[in-house]
C-alpha positions as CSV (number, residue, x, y, z in Angstrom):
1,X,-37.0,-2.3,-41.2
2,X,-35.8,1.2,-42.8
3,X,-33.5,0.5,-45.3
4,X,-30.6,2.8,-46.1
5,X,-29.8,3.0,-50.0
6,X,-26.6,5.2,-51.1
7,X,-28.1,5.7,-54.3
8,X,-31.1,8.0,-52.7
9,X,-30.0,10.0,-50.4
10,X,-32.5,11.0,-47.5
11,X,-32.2,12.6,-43.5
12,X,-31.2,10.7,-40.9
13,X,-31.4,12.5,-37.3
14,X,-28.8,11.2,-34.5
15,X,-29.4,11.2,-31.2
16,X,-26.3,11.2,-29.7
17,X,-24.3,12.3,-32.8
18,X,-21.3,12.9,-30.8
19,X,-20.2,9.6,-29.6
20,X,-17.2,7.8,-31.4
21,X,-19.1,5.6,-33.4
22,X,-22.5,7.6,-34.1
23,X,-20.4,10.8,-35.6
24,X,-18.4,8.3,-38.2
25,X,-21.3,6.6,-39.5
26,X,-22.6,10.5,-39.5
27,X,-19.4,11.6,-41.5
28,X,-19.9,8.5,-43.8
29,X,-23.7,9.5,-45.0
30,X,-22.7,13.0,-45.0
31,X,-20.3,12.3,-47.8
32,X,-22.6,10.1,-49.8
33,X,-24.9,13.6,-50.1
34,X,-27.5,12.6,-47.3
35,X,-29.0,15.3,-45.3
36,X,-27.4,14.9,-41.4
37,X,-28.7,16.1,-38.6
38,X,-28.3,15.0,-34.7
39,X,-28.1,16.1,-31.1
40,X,-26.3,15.8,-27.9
41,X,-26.1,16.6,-24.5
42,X,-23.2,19.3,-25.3
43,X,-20.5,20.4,-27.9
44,X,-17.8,18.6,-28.4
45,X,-15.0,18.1,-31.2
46,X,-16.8,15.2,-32.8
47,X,-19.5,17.7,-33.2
48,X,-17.9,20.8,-33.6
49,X,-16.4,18.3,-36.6
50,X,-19.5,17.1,-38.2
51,X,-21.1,20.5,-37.8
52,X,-17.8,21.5,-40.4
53,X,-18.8,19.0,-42.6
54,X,-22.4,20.5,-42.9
55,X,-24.2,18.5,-40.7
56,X,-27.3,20.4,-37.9
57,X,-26.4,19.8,-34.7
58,X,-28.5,20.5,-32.0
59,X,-27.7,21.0,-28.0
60,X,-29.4,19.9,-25.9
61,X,-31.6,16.7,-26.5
62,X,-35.2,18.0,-27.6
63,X,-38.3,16.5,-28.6
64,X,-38.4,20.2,-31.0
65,X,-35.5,18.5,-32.9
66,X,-37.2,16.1,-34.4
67,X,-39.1,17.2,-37.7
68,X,-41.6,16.4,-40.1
69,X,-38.9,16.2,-42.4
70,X,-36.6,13.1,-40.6
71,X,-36.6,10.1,-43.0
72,X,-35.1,8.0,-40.4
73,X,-34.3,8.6,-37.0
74,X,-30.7,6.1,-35.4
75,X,-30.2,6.0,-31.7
76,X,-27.7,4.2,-29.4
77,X,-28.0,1.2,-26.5
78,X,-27.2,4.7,-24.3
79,X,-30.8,6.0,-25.2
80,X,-33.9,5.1,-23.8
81,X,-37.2,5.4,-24.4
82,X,-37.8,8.4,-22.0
83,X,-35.5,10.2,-24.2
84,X,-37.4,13.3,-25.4
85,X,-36.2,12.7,-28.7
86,X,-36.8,9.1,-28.8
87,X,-40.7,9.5,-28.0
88,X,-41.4,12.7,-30.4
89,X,-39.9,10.2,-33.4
90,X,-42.5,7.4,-32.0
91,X,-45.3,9.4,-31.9
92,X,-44.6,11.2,-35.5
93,X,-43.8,7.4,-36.5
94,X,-40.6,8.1,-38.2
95,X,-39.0,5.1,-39.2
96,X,-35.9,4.4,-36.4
97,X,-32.6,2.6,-36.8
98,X,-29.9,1.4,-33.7
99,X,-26.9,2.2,-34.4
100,X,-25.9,-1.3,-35.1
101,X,-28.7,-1.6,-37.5
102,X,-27.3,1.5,-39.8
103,X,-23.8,0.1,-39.6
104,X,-25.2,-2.9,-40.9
105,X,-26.7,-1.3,-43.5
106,X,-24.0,0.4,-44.7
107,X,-21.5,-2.2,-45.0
108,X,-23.9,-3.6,-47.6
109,X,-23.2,-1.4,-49.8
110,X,-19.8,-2.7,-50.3
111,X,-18.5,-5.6,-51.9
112,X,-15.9,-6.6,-49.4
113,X,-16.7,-5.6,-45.8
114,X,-14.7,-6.7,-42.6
115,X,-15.5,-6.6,-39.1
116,X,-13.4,-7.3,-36.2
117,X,-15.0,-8.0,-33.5
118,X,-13.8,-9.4,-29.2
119,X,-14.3,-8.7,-25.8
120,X,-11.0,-6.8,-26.2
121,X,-8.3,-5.1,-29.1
122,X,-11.3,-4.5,-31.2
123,X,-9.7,-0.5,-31.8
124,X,-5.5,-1.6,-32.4
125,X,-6.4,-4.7,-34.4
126,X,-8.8,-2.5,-36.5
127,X,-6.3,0.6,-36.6
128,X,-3.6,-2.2,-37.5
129,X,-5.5,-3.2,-40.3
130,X,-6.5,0.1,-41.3
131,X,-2.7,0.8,-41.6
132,X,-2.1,-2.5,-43.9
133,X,-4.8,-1.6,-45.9
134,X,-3.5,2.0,-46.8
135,X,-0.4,1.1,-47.3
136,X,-1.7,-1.5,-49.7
137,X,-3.6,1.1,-51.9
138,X,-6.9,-0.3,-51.1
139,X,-8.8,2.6,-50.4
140,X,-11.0,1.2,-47.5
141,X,-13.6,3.2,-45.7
142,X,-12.8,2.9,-42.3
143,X,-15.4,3.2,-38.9
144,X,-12.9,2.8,-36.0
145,X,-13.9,3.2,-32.1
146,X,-11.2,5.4,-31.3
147,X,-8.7,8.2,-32.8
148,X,-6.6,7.0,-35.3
149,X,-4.3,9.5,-36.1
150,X,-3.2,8.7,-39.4
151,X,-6.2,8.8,-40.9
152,X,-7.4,12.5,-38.9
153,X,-10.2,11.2,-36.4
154,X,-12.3,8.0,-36.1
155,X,-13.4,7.6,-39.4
156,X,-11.9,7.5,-43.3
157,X,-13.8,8.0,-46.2
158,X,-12.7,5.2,-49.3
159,X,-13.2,5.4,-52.5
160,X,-13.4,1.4,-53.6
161,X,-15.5,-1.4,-52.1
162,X,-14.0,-2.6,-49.1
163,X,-15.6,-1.3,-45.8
164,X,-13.6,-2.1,-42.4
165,X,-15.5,-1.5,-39.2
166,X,-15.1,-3.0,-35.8
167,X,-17.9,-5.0,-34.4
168,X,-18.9,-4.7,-30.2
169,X,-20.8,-7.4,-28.9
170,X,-22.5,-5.2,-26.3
171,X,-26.7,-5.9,-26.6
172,X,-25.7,-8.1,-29.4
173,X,-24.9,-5.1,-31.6
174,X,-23.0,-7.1,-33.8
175,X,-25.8,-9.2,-34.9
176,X,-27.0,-6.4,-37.3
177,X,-23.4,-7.2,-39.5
178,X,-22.9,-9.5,-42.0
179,X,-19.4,-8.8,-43.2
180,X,-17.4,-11.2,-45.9
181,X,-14.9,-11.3,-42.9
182,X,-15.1,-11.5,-39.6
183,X,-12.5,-11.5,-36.7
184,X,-13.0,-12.9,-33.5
185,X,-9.7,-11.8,-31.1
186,X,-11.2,-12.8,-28.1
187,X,-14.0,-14.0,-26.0
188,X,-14.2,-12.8,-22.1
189,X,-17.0,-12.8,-19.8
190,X,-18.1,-8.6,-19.5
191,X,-20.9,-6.3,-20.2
192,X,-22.2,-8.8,-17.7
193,X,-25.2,-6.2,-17.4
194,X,-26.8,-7.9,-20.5
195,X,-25.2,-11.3,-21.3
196,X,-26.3,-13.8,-18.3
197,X,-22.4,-15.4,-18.4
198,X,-19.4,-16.2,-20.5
199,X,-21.4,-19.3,-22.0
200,X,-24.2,-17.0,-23.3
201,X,-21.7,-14.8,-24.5
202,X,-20.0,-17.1,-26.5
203,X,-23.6,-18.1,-28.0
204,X,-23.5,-14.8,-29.2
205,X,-20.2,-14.4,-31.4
206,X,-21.3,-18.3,-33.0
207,X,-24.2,-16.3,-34.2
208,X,-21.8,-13.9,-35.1
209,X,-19.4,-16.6,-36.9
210,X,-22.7,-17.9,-38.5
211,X,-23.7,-14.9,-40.0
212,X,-20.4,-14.7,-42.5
213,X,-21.9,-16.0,-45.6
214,X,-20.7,-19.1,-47.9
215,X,-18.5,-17.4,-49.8
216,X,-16.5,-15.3,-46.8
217,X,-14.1,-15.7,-43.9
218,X,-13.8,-16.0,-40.6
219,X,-9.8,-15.4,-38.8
220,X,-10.4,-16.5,-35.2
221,X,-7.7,-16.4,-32.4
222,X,-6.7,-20.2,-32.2
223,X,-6.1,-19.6,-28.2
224,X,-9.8,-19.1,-27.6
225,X,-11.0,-22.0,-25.5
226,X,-13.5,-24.7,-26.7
227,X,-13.0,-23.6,-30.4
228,X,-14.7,-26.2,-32.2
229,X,-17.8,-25.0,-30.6
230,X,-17.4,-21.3,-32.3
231,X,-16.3,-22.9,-36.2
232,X,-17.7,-26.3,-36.3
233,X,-20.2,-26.7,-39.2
234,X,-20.1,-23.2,-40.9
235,X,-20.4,-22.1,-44.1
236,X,-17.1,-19.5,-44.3
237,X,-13.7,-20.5,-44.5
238,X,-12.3,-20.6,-41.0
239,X,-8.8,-19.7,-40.3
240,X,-7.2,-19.5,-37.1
241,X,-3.7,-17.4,-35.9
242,X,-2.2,-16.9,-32.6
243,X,1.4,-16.8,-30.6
244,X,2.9,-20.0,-31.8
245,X,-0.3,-21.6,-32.8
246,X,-3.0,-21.7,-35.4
247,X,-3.0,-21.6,-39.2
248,X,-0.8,-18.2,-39.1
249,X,1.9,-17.9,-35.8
250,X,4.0,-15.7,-34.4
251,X,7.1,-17.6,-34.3
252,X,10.7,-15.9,-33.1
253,X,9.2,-12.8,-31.0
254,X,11.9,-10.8,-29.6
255,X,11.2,-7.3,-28.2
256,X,13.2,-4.1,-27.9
257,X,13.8,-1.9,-25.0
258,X,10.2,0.0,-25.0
259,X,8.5,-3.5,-25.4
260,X,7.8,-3.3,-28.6
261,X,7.6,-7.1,-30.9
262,X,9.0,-8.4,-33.6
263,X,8.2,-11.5,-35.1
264,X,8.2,-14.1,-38.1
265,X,4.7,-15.3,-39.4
266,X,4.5,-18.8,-40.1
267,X,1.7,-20.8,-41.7
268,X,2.3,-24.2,-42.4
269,X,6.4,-25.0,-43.4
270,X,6.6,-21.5,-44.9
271,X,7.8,-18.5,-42.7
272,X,5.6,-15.4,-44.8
273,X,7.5,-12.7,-43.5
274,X,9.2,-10.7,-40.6
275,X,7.3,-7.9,-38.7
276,X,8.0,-5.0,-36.3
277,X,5.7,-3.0,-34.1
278,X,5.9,0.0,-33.1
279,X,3.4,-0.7,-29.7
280,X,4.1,-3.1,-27.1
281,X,3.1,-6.1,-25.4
282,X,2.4,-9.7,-26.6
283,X,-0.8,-8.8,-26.9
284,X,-0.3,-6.4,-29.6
285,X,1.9,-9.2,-31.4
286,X,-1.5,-11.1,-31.3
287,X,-3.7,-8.3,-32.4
288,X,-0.5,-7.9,-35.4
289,X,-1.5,-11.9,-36.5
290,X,-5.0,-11.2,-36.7
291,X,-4.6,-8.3,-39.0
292,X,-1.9,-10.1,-41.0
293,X,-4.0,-12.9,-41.3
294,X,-6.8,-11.2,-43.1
295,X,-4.2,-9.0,-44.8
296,X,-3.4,-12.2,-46.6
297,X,-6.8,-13.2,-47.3
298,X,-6.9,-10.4,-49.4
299,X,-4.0,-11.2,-51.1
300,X,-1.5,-8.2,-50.3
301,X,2.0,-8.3,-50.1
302,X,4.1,-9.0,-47.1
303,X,6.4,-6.4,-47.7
304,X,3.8,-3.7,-47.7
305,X,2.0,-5.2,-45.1
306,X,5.1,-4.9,-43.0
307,X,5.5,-1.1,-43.9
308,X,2.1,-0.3,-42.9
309,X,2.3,-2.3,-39.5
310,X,5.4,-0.6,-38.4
311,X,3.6,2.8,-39.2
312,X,1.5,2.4,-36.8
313,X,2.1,4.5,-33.5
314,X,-1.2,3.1,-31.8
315,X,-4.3,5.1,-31.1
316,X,-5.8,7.9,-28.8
317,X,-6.1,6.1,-25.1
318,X,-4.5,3.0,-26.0
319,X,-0.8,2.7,-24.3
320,X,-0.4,6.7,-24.9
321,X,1.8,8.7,-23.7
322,X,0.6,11.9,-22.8
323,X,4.0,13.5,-21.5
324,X,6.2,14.2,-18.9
325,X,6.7,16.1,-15.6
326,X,9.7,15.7,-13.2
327,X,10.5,12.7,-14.6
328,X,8.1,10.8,-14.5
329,X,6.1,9.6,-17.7
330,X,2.6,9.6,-17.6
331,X,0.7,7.2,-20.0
332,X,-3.1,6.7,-20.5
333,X,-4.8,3.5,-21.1
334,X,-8.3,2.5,-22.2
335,X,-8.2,-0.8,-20.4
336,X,-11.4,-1.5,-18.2
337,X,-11.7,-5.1,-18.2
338,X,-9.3,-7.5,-15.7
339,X,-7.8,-9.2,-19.2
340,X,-6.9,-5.4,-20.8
341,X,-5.4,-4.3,-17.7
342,X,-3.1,-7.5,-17.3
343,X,-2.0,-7.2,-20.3
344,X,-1.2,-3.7,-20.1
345,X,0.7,-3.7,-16.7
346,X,2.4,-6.9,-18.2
347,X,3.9,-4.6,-21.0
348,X,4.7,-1.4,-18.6
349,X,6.5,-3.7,-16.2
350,X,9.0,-5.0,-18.8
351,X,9.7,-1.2,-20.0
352,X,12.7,0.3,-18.2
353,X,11.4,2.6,-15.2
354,X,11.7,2.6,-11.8
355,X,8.4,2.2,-10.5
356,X,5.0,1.5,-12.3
357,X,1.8,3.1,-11.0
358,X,-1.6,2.2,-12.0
359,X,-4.4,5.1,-11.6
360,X,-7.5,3.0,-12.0
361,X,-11.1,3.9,-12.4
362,X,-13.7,1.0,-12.4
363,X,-15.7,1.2,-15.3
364,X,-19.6,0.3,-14.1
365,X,-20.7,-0.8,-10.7
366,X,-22.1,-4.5,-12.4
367,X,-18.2,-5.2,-14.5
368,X,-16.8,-4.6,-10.7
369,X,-18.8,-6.8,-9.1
370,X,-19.2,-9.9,-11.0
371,X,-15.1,-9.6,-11.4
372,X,-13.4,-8.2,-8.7
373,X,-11.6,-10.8,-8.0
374,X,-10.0,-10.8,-11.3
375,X,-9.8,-7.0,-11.0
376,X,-7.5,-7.9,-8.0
377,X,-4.9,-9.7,-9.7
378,X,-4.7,-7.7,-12.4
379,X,-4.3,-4.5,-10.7
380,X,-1.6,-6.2,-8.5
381,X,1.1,-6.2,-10.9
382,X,1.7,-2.8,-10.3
383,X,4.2,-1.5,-7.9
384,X,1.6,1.1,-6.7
385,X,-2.1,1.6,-7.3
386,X,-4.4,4.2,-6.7
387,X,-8.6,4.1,-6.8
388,X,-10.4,6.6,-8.1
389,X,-14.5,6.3,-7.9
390,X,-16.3,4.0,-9.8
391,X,-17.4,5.6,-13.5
392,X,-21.3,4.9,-13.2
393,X,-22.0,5.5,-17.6
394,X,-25.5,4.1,-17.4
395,X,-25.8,2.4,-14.4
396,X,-27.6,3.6,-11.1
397,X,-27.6,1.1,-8.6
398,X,-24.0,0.7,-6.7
399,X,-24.3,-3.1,-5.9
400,X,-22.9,-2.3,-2.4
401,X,-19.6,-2.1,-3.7
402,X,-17.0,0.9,-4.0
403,X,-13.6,1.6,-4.8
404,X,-12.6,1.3,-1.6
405,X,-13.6,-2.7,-1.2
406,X,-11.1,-2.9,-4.2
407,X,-8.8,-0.8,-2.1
408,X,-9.2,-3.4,0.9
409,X,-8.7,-6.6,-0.8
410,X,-5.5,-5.1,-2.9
411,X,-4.1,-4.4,0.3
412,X,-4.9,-7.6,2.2
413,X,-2.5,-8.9,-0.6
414,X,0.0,-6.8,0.6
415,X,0.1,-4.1,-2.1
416,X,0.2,-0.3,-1.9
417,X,-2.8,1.0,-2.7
418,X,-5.1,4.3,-2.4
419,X,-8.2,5.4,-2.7
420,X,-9.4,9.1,-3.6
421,X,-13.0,10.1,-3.5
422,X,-12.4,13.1,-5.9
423,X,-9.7,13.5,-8.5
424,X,-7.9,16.3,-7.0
425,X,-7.1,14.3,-4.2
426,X,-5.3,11.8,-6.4
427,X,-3.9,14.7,-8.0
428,X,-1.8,16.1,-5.2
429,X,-0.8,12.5,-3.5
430,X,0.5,11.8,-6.9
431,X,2.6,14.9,-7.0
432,X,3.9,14.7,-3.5
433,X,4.5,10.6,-4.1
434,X,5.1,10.1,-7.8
435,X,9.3,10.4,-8.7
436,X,11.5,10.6,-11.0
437,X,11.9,7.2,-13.5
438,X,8.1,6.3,-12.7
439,X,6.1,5.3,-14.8
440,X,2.4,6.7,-14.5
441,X,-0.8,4.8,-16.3
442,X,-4.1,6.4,-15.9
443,X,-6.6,3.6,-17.0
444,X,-10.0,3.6,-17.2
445,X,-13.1,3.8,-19.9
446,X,-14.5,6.8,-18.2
447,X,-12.8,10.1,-17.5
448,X,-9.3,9.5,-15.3
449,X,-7.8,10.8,-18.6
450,X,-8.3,14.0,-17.0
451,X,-6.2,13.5,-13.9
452,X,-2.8,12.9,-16.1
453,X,-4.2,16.3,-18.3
454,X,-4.2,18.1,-15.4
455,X,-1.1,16.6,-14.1
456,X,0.6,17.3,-17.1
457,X,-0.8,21.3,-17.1
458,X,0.2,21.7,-13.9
């Protein structure tokens, strides 16, 4: 394999420079003095950004982008081998990295590197952390999957030797990390797609536990069930947290009127310190644990820890609010998975407004499927919901399954819900339906962002 060495700088072409991920690790090389160029499908910030910071990027994909020149050539689990691009760099034989693979490669180059990995909270825990480790002076380069905005964008550029990343399980990317410390948050079946079922997923984050070596650490959420089957026998220190359980607990969680926790952290007789978030839900008080937990792994101080944890506002499409028109809030979530959107309603329902409604937009024909059930229960917390169209990403084949099945068995249960073929249509029967003290989430991984934008222009 292609190894990546910060002390010789050479080009590495992207395809697909603009996704979250792919243009940090971009940003990263570009500031070690490698040559960076990439392509994509069309222009976008992340690439209108990277092209400020002197990298060539190229629109469309092309097999004419890929020169004799390329050192090294990183792709994505989104491109396939009938990508243009991808074949001209087989047949030239340039030497090709997955994106996994380069991450990995670059957290070797740091003495301290932490990944934080789980089938969901991957981007607050790793934003949470980010914040503790700021406020602690430590200087860490920072790869996170969303927009952070304290730190400008999805990526921060260190100085010293730590590296924080987060780690996603999908195709068993996180196989090609071997941090000092790894978090495990959670462990739910998804991305069914690839893994055969929750048991062969959880196979996959032991081998993830097992590649932390001797000398390193592994904070694991003390909830997860079956945990002796994750830790038993490995070589890392293993330390556990959760809400009133594990090695470090939230203990004496109280919350304020926009749902927001505060807590003590306790680890054995000793209470550590008290904490407040500024984001809500129990979930978040979790996802605070996991952070503090490594935070005092690394020795920092709980009263700086604190500061940094209460700095944090949360990040782009995670519980955010976008704004407000005739009263009635609109939020947007990320949440595409039955857990995340519990979770999420969970935490709306407890905040003071009159009525919640939930703008959902299944995220992959195979996820809906395999849990629609669970997408049922979830989605039924909600006062109201409304369907939009299933988000296809990469997948072709519908399963025989729509929106609209969702739509049915919500209602058999009694609930209000809709179903849109087109977001306009959701559009106006929000306006005309929608009143004032509602609260209104858009959720989805795909693009029902939009529907609140325009809601919001309008």
């Amino acid at each position: 394999m292609y190894q990546i060495n910060y002390d010789r700088p050479v080009h590495v072409h992207f395809i697909g420079i603009g996704g979250i991920s792919m243009s940090g690790l971009a940003a990263v090389l570009l500031q070690r003095g490698f040559t960076v160029s990439g392509s994509d499908t069309h222009e976008s910030p992340l690439t209108v950004w990277l092209d400020g910071l002197g990298a060539s990027v190229s629109y469309p994909q092309s097999a004419g982008n890929i020169h004799d020149d390329i050192d090294v050539v990183v792709y994505t689990a989104a491109i396939h081998p009938d990508n243009p691009e991808y074949q001209a760099a087989k047949e030239k034989e340039i030497p090709m990295l997955t994106r996994a693979e380069l991450l990995g490669q670059l957290m070797n180059n740091y003495g301290s590197s932490i990944a934080v990995s789980g089938t969901h909270g991957k981007t607050t825990t790793t934003s949470m952390l980010s914040h503790i480790m700021m406020q602690c002076g430590l200087d860490p380069t920072i790869s996170v999957g969303g927009i952070l905005p304290s730190i400008g964008g999805n990526v921060r550029i260190g100085a010293s030797d730590y590296f924080l990343t987060e780690a996603c399980e999908y195709t068993n990317s996180f196989l090609s990390l071997f941090p000092t410390m790894g978090i495990v948050l959670n462990i739910d079946a998804d991305h069914l797609d690839f893994f055969k079922d929750l048991d062969d997923i959880r196979h996959s984050f032991r081998r993830f536990c097992e590649q932390i070596p001797a000398g390193g650490a592994l904070v694991i959420n003390a909830e997860i069930p079956r945990l002796d089957e994750l830790t038993q026998g490995l070589s890392c220190r293993v330390v556990t947290y959760g809400v009133g359980c594990g090695d470090y607990q939230a203990i004496n969680i109280s919350y304020n009127e926009l749902g927001a926790g505060s807590f003590d952290l306790q680890k054995g007789d000793d209470i550590l310190g008290h904490f407040t978030l500024s984001v809500p839900g129990r979930h978040n008080v979790a996802n605070a644990c996991a952070a503090l937990a490594a935070g005092f792994l690394l020795d920092l101080p709980a009263d700086q820890m604190a500061e940094g944890l209460i700095e944090f506002k949360g990040t782009d499409r995670r519980f955010q609010k976008k704004g407000e028109i005739g009263g009635v809030t609109i939020i947007d979530d990320y949440a595409h998975h039955p857990t995340e959107i519990r979770v999420t309603l969970e935490a709306a329902k407890k905040l003071p407004y009159r009525q919640v409604w939930c703008v959902f937009q299944p995220h992959t024909y195979t996820r809906t499927k395999a849990l629609m059930d669970d997408f049922v229960k979830a989605l039924s917390i909600a006062d109201k919901i409304v369907l939009a169209d299933i988000y296809a990403a990469r997948e072709t084949d519908t399963l025989g399954i729509s929106s609209d099945l969702l739509r049915r068995k919500l209602a058999d249960m009694g609930k209000d819900a809709w179903y849109f073929p087109t977001f306009d249509e959701i559009e106006t029967f929000l306006l005309e339906h929608c009143a004032s003290g509602d609260l209104l989430i858009t959720m989805g991984a795909g693009d029902v962002v939009r529907i609140g934008e325009k809601l919001l222009g309008k």
